[in-house]
Structures are given as C-alpha cells and as structure tokens.
N, C-alpha and C positions, 0 to 999 in steps of 0.2 A: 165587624166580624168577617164578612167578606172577605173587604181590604186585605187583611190578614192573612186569608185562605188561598188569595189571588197573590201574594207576597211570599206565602210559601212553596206553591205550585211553581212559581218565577224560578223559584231558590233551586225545585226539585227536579225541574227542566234542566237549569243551568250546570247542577251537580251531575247528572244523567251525560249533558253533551259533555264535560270535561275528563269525566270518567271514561267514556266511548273514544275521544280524544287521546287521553292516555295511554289507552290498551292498543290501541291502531300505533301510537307512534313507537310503543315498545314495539310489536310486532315488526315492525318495520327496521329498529334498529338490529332485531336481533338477526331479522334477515340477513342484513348488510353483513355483519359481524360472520353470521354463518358462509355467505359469501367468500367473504377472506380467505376464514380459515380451508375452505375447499381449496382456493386460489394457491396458497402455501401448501397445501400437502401435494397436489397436481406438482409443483416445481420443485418440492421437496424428492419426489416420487422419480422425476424423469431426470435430476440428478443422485444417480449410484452412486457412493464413493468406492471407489478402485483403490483397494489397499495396496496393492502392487503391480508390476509389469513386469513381463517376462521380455528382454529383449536378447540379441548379440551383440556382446563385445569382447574385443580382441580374439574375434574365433571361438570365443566358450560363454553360452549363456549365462545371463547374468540377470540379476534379479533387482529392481528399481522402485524406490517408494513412491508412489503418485506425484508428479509436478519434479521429478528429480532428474536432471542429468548425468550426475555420478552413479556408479551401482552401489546398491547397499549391499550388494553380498555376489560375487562371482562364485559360478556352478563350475564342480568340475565336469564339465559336460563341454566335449568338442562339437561344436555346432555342424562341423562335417558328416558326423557319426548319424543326424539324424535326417529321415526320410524329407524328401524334397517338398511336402508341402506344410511342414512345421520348422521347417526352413526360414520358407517364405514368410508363414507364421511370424516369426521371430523378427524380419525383418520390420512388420508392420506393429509390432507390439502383442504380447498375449495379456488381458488384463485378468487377474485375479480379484474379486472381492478380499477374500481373507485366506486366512494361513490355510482355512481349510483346502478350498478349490485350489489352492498353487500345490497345494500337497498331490490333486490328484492328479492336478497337470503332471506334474513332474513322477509320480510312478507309474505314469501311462509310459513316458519315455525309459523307466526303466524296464520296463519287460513285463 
C-alpha cells in the first residue's frame, strides 16, 4: 500500500514539475513572439509611405509618385510665381502622404 502511495506521489510530483514546465516555456515564447511584433510595428511606424512628392520641373511644379523619376502629373504652376522659400522647398522635395495633405499644399499656393 505504501508502494503505491509513494508511486503516486512520484507521478504527482513529476505531473506538478512538467505542468510548471509547460507554462514557464509558453510564457516565454509568447514573450518572444510579443517581442517581434513590437519590433515590426517600431519599423513599420518610422517607415511613412510618401504617396507623393511635390518637386520642380521644367519651371512648373510637378507632382511625383514615390520612388519615381518621371512626373505623374505636371502643375500648371510657374515655379517662379512662388515665394522664395517654397522655392527652395520644391528644390528639395515636398512629400505628401496622400491626396489629402497635397491638396492642402497646393491651395496654400493658391491664395
């Protein structure tokens, strides 16, 4: 009878540490995993996509789809016509998120 008692106790030891076991290594993975995904939105987060650029060319602002050297849509807008430091502006790139913010860039320039 003992034996038994001493054979179950073994059992209920051994069920106890692999249970403890268990939950320790989930926790752990799920860390990890949480890790990650921190790690992806952090780089997700500090690359913006730039749906457009506002640059100059040939004298009249022209409007650029991210990563693009052709214009997708030249403005009639003489780049001369505007103030000296949207100018420069222009020189360096104005980047838009989306249609919206290019919209207000450009009726800032209209008056």
């Amino acid at each position: 009878m003992e034996s038994t008692q001493f054979k179950m106790g073994i059992l209920l030891v051994s069920m106890t540490i692999s249970a403890v076991l268990l939950v320790v290594s989930a926790g752990n993975s799920m860390r990890q995993q949480k890790e990650i995904w921190v790690e992806k939105a952090a780089a997700m987060a500090e690359k913006k996509p730039v749906g457009f650029i506002l640059k100059e060319y040939e004298g009249k602002a022209a409007l650029f789809r991210e990563n693009s050297e052709t214009p997708y849509q030249i403005l009639d807008l003489e780049v001369w016509l505007l103030p000296e430091a949207d100018r420069k502006a222009l020189e360096n790139g104005i980047s838009a998120e989306d249609e919206e913010t290019l919209r207000k860039i450009l009726e800032d320039w209209d008056g």
